[in-house]
DRENDO-1510 file (C-alpha; in Angstrom, 1 decimal, always signed):
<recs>
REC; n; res; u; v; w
REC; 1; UNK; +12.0; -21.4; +13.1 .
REC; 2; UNK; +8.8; -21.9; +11.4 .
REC; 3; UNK; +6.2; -19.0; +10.1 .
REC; 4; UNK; +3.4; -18.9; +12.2 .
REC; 5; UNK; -0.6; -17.3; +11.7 .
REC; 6; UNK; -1.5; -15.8; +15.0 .
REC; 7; UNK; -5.3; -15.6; +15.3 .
REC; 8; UNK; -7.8; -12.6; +14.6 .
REC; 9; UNK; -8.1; -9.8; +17.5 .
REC; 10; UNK; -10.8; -7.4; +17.1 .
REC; 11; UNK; -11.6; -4.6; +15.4 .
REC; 12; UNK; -10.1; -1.9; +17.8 .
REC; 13; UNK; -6.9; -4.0; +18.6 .
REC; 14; UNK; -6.7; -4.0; +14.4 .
REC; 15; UNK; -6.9; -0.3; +14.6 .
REC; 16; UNK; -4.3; +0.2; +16.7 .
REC; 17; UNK; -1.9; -2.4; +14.6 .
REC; 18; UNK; -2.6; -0.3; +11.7 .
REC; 19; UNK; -1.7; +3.0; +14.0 .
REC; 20; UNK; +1.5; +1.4; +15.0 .
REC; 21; UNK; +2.4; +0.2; +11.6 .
REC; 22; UNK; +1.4; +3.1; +9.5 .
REC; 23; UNK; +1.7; +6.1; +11.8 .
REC; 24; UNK; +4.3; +5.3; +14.3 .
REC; 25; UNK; +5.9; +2.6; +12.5 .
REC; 26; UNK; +7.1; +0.1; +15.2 .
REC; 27; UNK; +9.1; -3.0; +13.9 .
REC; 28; UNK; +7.4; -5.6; +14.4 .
REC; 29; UNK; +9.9; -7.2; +17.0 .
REC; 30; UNK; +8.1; -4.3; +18.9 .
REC; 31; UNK; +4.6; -4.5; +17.7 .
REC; 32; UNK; +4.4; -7.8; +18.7 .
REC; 33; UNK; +5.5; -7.8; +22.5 .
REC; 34; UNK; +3.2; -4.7; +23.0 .
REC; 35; UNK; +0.5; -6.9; +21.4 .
REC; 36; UNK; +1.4; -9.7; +23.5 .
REC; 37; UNK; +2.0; -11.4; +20.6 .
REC; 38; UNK; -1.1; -11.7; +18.5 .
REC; 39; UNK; -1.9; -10.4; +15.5 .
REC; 40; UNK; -3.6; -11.1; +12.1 .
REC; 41; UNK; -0.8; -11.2; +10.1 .
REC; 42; UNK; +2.0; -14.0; +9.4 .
REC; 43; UNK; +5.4; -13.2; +10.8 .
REC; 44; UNK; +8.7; -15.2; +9.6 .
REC; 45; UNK; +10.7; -16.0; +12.8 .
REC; 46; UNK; +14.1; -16.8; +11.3 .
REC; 47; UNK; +17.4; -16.3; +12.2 .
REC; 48; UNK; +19.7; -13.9; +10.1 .
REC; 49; UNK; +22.5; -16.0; +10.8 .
REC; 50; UNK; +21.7; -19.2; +10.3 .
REC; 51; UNK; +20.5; -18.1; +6.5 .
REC; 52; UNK; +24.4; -17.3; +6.8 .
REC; 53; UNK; +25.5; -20.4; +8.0 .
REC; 54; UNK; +23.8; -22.5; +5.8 .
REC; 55; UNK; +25.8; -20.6; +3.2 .
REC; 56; UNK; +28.9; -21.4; +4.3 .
REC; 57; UNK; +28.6; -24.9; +5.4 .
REC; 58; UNK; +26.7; -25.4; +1.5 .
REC; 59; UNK; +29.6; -23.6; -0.1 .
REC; 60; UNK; +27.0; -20.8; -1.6 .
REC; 61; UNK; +26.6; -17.1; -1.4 .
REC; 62; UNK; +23.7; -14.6; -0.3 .
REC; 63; UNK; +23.3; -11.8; -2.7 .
REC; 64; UNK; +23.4; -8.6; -1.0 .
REC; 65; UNK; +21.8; -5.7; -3.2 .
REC; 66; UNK; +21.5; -2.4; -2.3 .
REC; 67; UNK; +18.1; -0.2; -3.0 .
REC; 68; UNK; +16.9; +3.4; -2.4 .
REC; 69; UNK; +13.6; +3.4; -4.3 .
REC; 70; UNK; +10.6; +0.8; -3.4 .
REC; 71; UNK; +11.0; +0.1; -7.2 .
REC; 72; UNK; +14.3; -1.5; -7.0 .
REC; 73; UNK; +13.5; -3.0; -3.9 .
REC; 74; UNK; +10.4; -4.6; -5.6 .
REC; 75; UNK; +12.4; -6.1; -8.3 .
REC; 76; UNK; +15.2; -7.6; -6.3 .
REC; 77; UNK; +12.9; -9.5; -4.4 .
REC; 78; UNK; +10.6; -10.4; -7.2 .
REC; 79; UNK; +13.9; -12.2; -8.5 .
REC; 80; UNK; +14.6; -14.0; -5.4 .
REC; 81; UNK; +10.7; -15.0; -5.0 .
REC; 82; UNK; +10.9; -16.1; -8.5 .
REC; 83; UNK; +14.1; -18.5; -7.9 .
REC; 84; UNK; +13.2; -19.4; -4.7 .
REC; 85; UNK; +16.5; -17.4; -3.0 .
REC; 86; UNK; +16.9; -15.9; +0.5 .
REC; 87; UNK; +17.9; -12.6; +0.2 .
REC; 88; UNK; +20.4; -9.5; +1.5 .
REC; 89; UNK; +18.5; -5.8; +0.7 .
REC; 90; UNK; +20.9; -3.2; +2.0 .
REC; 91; UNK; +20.7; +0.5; +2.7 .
REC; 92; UNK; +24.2; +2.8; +2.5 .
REC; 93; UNK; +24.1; +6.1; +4.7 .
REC; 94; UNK; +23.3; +7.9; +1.7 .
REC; 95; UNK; +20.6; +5.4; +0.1 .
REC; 96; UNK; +19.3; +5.3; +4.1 .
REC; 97; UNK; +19.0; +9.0; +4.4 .
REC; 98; UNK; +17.3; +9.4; +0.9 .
REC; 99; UNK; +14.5; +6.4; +1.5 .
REC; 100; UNK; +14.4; +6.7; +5.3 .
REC; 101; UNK; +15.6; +4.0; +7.4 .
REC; 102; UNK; +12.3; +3.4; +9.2 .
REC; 103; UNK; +10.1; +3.3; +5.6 .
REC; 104; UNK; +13.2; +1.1; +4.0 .
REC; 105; UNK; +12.3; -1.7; +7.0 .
REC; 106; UNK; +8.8; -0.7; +6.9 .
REC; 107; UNK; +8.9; -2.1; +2.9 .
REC; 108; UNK; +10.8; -4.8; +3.5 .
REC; 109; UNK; +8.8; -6.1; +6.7 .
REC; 110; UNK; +5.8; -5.6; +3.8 .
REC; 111; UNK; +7.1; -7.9; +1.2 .
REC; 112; UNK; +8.3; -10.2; +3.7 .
REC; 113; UNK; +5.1; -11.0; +4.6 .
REC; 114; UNK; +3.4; -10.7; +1.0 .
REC; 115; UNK; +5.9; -13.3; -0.5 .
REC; 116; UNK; +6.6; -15.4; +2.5 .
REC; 117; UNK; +10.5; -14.5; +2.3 .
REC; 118; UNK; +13.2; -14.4; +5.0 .
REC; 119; UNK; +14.6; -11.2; +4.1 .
REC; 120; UNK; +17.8; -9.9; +5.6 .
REC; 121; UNK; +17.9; -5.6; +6.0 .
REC; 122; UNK; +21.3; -4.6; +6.4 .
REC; 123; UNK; +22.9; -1.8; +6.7 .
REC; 124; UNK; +25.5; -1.0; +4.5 .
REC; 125; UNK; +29.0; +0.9; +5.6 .
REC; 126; UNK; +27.8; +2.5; +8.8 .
REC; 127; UNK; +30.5; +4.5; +10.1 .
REC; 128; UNK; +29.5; +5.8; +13.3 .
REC; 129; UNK; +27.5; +4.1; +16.4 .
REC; 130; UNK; +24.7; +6.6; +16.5 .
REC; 131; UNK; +24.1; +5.2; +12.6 .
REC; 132; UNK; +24.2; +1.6; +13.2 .
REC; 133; UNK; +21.7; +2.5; +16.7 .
REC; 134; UNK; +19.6; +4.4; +14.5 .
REC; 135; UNK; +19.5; +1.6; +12.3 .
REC; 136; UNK; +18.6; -1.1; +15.0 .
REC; 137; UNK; +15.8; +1.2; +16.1 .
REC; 138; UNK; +14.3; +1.1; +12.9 .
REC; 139; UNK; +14.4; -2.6; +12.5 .
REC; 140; UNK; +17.6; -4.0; +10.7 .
REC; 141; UNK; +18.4; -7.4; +11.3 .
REC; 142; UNK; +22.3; -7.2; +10.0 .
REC; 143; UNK; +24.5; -3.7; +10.3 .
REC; 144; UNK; +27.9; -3.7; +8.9 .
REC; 145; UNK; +30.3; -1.4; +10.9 .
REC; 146; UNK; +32.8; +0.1; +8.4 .
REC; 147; UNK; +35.9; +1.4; +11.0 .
REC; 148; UNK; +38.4; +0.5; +8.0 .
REC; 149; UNK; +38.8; +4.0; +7.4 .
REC; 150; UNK; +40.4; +3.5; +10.8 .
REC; 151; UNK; +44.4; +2.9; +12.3 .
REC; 152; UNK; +43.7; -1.2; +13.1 .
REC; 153; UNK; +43.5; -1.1; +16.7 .
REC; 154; UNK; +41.2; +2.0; +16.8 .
REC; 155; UNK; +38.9; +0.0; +14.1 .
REC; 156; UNK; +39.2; -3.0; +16.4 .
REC; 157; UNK; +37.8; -0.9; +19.4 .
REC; 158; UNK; +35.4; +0.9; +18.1 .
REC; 159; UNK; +33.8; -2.7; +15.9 .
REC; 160; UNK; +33.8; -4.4; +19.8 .
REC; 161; UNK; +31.6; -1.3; +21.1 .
REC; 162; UNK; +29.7; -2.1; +18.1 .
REC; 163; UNK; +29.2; -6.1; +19.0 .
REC; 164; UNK; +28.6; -5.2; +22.4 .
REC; 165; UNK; +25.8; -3.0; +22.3 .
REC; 166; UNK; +24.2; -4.9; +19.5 .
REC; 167; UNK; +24.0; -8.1; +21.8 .
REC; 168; UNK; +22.7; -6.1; +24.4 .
REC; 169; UNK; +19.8; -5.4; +22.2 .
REC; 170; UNK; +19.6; -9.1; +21.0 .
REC; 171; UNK; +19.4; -9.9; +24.8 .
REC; 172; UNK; +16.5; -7.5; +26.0 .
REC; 173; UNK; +14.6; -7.7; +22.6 .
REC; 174; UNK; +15.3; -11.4; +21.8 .
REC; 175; UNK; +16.2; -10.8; +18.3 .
REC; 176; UNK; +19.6; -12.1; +16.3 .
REC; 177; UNK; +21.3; -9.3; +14.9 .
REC; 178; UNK; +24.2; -9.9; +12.3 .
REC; 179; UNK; +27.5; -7.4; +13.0 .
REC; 180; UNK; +29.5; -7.3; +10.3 .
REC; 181; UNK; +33.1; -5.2; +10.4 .
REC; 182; UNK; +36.1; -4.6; +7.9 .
REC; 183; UNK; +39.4; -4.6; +7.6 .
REC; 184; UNK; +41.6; -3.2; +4.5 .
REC; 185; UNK; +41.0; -0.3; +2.1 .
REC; 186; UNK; +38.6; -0.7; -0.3 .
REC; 187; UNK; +38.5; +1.6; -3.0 .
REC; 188; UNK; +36.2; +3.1; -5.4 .
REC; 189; UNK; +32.7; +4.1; -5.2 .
REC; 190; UNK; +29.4; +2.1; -6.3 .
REC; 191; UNK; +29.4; +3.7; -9.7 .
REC; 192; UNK; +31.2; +3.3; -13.2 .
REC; 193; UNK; +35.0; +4.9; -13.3 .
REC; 194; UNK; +36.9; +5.8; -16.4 .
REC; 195; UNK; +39.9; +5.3; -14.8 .
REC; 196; UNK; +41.8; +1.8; -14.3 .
REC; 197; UNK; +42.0; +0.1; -10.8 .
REC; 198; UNK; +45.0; +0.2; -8.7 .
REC; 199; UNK; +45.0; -2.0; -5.4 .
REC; 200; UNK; +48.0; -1.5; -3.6 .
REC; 201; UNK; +49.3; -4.8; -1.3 .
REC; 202; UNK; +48.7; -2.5; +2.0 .
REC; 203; UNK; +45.0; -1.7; +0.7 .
REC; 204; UNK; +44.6; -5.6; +1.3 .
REC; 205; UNK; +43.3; -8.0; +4.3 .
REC; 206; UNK; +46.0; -9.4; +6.3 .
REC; 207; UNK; +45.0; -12.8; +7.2 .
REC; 208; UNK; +47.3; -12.5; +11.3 .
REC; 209; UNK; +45.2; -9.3; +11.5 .
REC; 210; UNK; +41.8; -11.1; +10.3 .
REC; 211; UNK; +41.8; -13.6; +12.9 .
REC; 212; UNK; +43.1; -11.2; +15.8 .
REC; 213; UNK; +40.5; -8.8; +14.7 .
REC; 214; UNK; +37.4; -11.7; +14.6 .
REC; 215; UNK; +38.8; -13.1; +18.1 .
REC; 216; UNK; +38.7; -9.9; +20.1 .
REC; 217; UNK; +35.8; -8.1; +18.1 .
REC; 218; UNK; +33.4; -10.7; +18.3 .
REC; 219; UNK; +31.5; -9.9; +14.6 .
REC; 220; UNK; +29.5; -12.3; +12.8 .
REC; 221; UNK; +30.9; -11.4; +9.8 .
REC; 222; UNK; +33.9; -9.8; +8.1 .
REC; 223; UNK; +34.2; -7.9; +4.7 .
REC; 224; UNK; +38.0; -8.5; +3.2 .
REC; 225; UNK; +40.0; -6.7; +0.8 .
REC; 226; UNK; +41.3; -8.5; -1.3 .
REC; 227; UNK; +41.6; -7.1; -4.8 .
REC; 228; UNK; +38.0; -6.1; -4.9 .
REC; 229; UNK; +36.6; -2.5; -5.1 .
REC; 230; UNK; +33.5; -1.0; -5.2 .
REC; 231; UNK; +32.2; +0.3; -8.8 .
REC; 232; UNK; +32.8; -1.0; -12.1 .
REC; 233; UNK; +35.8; -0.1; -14.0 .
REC; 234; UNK; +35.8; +0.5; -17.3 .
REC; 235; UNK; +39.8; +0.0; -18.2 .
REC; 236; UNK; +39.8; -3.5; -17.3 .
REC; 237; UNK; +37.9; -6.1; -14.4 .
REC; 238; UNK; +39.0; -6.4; -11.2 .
REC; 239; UNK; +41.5; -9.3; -10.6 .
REC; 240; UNK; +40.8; -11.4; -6.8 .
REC; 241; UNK; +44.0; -12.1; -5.1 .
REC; 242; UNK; +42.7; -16.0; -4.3 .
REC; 243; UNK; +45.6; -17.2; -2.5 .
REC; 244; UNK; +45.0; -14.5; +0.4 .
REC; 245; UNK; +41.7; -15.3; +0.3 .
REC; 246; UNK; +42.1; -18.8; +1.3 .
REC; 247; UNK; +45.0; -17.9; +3.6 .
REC; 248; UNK; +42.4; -15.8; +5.7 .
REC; 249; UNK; +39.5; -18.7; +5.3 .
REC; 250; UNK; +42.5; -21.3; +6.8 .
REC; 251; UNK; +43.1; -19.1; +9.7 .
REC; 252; UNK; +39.6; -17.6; +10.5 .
REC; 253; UNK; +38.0; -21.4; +9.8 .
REC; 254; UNK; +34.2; -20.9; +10.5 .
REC; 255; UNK; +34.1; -18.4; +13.1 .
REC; 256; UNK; +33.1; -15.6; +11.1 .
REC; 257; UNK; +30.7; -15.1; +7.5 .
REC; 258; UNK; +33.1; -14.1; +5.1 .
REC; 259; UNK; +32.2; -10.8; +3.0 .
REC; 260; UNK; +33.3; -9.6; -0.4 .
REC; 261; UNK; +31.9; -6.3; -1.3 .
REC; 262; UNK; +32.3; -5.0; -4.3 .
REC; 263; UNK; +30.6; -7.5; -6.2 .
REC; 264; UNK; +29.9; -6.0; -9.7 .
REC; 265; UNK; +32.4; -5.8; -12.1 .
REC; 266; UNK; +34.0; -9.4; -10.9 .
REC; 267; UNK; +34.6; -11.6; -13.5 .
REC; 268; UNK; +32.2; -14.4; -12.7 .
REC; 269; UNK; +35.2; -17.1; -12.7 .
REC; 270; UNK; +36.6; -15.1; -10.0 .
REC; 271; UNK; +33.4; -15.3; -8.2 .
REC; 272; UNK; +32.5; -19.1; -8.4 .
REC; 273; UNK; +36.7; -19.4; -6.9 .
REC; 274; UNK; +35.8; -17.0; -4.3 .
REC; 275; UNK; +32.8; -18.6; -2.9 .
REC; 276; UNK; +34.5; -22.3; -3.0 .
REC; 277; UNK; +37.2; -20.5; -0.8 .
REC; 278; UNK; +34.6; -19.4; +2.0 .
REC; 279; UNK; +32.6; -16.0; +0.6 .
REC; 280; UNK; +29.0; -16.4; +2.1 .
REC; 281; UNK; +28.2; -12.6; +1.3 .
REC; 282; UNK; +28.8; -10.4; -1.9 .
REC; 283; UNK; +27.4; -7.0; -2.0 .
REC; 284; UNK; +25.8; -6.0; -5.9 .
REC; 285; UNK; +25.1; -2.2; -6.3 .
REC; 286; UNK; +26.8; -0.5; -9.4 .
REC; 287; UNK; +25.1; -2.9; -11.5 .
REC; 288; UNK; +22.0; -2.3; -10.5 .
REC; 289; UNK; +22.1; +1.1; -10.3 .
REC; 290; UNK; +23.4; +1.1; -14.4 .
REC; 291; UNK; +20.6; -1.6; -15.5 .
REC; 292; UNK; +18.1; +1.3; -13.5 .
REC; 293; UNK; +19.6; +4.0; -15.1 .
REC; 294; UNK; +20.0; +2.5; -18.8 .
REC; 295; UNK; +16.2; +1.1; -19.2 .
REC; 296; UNK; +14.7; +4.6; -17.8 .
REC; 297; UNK; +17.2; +6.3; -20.1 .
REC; 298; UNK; +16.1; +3.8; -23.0 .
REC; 299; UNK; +11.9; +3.9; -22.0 .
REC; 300; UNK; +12.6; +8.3; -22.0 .
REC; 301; UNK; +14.0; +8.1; -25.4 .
REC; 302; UNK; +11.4; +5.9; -26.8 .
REC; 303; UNK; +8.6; +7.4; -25.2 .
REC; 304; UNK; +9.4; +10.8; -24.9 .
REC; 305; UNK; +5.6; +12.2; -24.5 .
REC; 306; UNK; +5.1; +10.0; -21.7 .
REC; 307; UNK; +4.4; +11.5; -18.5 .
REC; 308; UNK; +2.7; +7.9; -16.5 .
REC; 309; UNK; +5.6; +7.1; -14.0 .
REC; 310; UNK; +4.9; +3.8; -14.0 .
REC; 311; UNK; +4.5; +3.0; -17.4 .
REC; 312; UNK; +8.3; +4.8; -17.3 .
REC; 313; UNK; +9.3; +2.7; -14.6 .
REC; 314; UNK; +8.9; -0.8; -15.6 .
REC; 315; UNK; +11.3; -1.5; -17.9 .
REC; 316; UNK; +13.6; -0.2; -15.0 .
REC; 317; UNK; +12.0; -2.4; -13.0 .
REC; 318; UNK; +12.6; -5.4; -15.0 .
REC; 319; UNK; +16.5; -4.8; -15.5 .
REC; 320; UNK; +17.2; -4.7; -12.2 .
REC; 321; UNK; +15.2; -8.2; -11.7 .
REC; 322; UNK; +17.3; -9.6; -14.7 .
REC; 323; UNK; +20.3; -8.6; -13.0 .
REC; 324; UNK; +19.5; -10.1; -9.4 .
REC; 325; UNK; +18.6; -13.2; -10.7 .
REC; 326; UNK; +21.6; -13.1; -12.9 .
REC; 327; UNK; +23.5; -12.1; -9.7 .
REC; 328; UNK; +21.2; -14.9; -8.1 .
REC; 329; UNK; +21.8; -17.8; -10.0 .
REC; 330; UNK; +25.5; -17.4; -10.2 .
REC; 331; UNK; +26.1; -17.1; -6.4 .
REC; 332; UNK; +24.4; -20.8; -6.0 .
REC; 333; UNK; +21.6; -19.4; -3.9 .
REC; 334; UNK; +18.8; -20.8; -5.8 .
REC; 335; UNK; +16.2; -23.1; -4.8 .
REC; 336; UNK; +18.2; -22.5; -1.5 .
REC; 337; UNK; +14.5; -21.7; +0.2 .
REC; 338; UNK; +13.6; -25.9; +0.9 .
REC; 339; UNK; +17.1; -25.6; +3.4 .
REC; 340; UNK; +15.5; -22.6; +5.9 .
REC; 341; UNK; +13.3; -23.9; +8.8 .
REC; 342; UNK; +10.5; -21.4; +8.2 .
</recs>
């Protein structure tokens, strides 16, 4: 849907847009039905899932890149702006709770509109329904349900709850919500382990499970397990196991986004494979979160006397671009703008 300029209201209705966006910090979705629909301001009406979609019938992938500071934030979308990319920005429980899950849509919803972006907020590994409402509230357009932690038909209950309630919403708020579940046992966490990785054959996605679990969930999306992990691992890269993957793509087809998380630390071959074989998603954290650290580490050392945060910041700042648009470029998304009706 195309990006529209509403016209100018006066100055007390602009008042109480700026009391609504500042103070009370209503999504827009919201802002604008209270406002009957008029504002100063340009608003991108797009679709999550057809961003998605065009993914996986152009056999590309959307970066997904997690964030906690508006720094990071900043710099993964100054990539995409730069190479003309939609964009994924997600928010785990942890990263949510230390930014705030209204300010984290609240910054987003800002440099939508400054660069002219669709940009996806998801939320990353929510693990209970009061998160993912929470996170709804706030103004996510994707939530990814993480029940994997779950016996199989207790995760495949508790992901249609999920669905259900979130197309309730998308009903009586007219938005398009992207639900994303799991299924297998990813290990790891989104930073650098000494240790090597072991994934066990039960840890991984069974493709007869996959399309049961997409058939009677009803998710948009689905993360698989299938040699992946999150972190990087510093005895050795993690290895895909390609052949499930394309035994799950040949039974799921295209009724469901395929997911890999655990994106950094891939070898890049493994990555190009995986995205020919029906990956539309790939979640990028530990990366970032080393470039981040490193630079501010590196800026510190040669600057010690400096106390100006953002003259300490912007080296930071930088790596993490490089890296998205490193991250960017090799998942086929660029220039992929000129294919979204906005």
């Amino acid at each position: 849907m195309p990006a529209r300029r509403l016209p100018k209201r006066t100055s007390g209705f602009n008042e109480l847009y700026l009391y609504l966006v500042f103070f009370i910090n209503i999504p827009l979705f919201i802002q604008s039905a209270l406002a009957g629909g008029d504002f100063d301001i340009w608003i991108f009406m797009f679709n999550p899932k057809e961003i998605l979609k065009l993914a996986q019938t152009g056999k590309y992938a959307i970066g997904s890149f997690n964030f906690s500071t508006a720094e990071i934030l900043k710099a993964i979308v100054l990539a995409a702006k730069e190479l003309k990319s939609p964009i994924i920005v997600s928010t785990s429980e942890g990263e949510a709770s230390f930014l705030g899950m209204r300010e984290a849509a609240a910054l987003v919803e800002a440099w939508s509109i400054a660069t002219k972006l669709p940009i996806i907020l998801n939320l990353d590994h929510g693990k209970t329904p009061e998160l993912i409402k929470k996170a709804i509230a706030a103004g996510y357009s994707a939530i990814h349900f993480d029940g994997s932690h779950l016996p199989y038909l207790e995760n495949l209950a508790q992901t249609k709850k999920v669905v259900d309630y979130v197309r309730g919403v998308e009903k009586t708020f007219d938005r398009q919500i992207i639900v994303e579940g799991e299924l297998g046992y990813l290990r790891g966490s989104s930073s650098v382990h000494k240790e090597a990785l072991k994934v066990e054959s039960e840890d991984m996605t069974s493709p007869e499970q996959a399309e049961d679990f997409i058939a009677h969930s009803g998710v948009d999306s689905l993360a698989v397990v299938i040699g992946n992990a999150h972190g990087v691992f510093a005895q050795g890269q993690e290895q895909l196991d390609l052949g499930r993957l394309d035994e799950i793509r040949r039974v799921v087809g295209t009724q469901a986004f395929l997911v890999l998380h655990g994106g950094s630390g891939i070898p890049e071959k493994d990555i190009k494979k995986a995205i020919k074989l029906g990956i539309v998603k790939i979640n990028i954290n530990t990366e970032l979160r080393v470039a981040y650290k490193e630079a501010i580490e590196k800026q510190i050392k040669e600057e010690p006397t400096e106390t100006t945060p953002y003259k300490i910041m912007t080296p930071a700042l930088e790596a993490v671009k490089i890296v998205s648009g490193e991250k960017i470029k090799l998942f086929g998304s660029k220039n992929k703008l000129k294919d979204l009706r906005i």
